[in-house]
Phi, psi and omega in degrees: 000129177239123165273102202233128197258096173249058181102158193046260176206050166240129147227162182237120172220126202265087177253070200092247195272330177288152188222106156256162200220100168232133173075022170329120186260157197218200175085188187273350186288314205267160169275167193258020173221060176220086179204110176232173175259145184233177191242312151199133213280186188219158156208126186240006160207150172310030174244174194282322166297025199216309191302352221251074182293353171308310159273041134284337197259126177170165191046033154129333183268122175229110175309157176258119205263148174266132155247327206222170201294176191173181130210144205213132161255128174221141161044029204067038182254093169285123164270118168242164194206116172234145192305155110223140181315152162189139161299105181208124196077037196034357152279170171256142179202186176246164157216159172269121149270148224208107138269138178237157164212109175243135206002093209015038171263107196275127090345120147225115207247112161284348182025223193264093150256137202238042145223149177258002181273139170264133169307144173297319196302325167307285184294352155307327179284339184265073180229149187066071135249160210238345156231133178213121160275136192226119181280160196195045148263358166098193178055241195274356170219192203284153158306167162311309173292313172320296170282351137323284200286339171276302160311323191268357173266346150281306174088055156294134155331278190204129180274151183206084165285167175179175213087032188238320185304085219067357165263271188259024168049224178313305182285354120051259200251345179274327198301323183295330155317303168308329187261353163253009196134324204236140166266354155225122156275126169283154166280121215248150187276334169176162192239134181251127180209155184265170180261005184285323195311337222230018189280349162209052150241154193268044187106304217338083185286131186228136187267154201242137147271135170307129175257000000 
């Protein structure tokens, strides 16, 4: 699996020839050549910054794209999606949290979440996750500390924040450093992993450079 990170909450994450896409960022925030083909795509709340499935689209790849709570089988991919409120843009809206389980590998993309309270029906579902992405810039999704405590009480593998990058910026992501130990992590251009890699680790946090 290759995690390749671009800003907000678009990632591109690769398990051979599939291509997944969560959270196409669209707006004035994004860059305009941050575009690949994806196979499928994820959107976990209606705005452009989550929304913009277009740049899912190139060479030739048009995603079969997810929007709403759900369960959905694709291309060997089990999905589950579940609802929650949220504020976002000074509106109320909903956003989908996403398990994804691909050879024998657990996904949990939390996309903008602003409570930390979790649907119960959700968290039955999550034990054994082995990478979970968590926004942590504050404001319209969770805090920093918040989404600490929120990660380590799933007992994911390895965390992977985003959502910080103009909201609560550095500072952030150091206070969520602080709150897992470390006051600094370097940083990776994308992180390539196995499911052998992640099988006796604990909490790990791995910081993503925006590409």
């Amino acid at each position: 699996m290759i995690i390749t990170y671009y800003g907000l909450e678009f990632f591109k994450v690769q398990f051979g020839d599939l291509v997944i896409g969560f959270n196409p960022r669209g707006g004035k925030g994004a860059s305009k050549t941050t575009r690949f083909g994806a196979d499928i795509g994820f959107v976990t709340l209606p705005h452009e910054d989550f929304s913009s499935v277009e740049n899912l689209s190139h060479g030739g790849k048009n995603p079969f794209t997810i929007i709403n709570p759900g369960e959905y089988e694709t291309k060997g991919v089990f999905i589950r999606g579940f609802g929650t409120k949220t504020n976002y843009d000074k509106e109320e809206t909903h956003n989908t949290v996403y398990i994804l389980t691909l050879e024998d590998m657990k996904i949990c993309f939390l996309g903008a979440l602003g409570n930390a309270t979790l649907p119960p029906e959700a968290k039955e579902h999550m034990e054994g996750i082995h990478v979970l992405f968590i926004p942590i810039g504050g404001g319209d999704v969770l805090e920093a500390p918040e989404a600490y405590k929120l990660a380590i009480s799933l007992d994911a593998k390895i965390i992977i924040p985003m959502h910080y990058e103009g909201a609560g910026g550095e500072g952030a992501l150091k206070t969520f450093l602080k709150e897992g130990g470390s006051e600094k992590i370097e940083a990776l251009d994308k992180l390539t992993i196995k499911k052998k890699d992640v099988e006796g680790k604990e909490g790990e946090i791995v910081v993503l450079s925006p590409q």
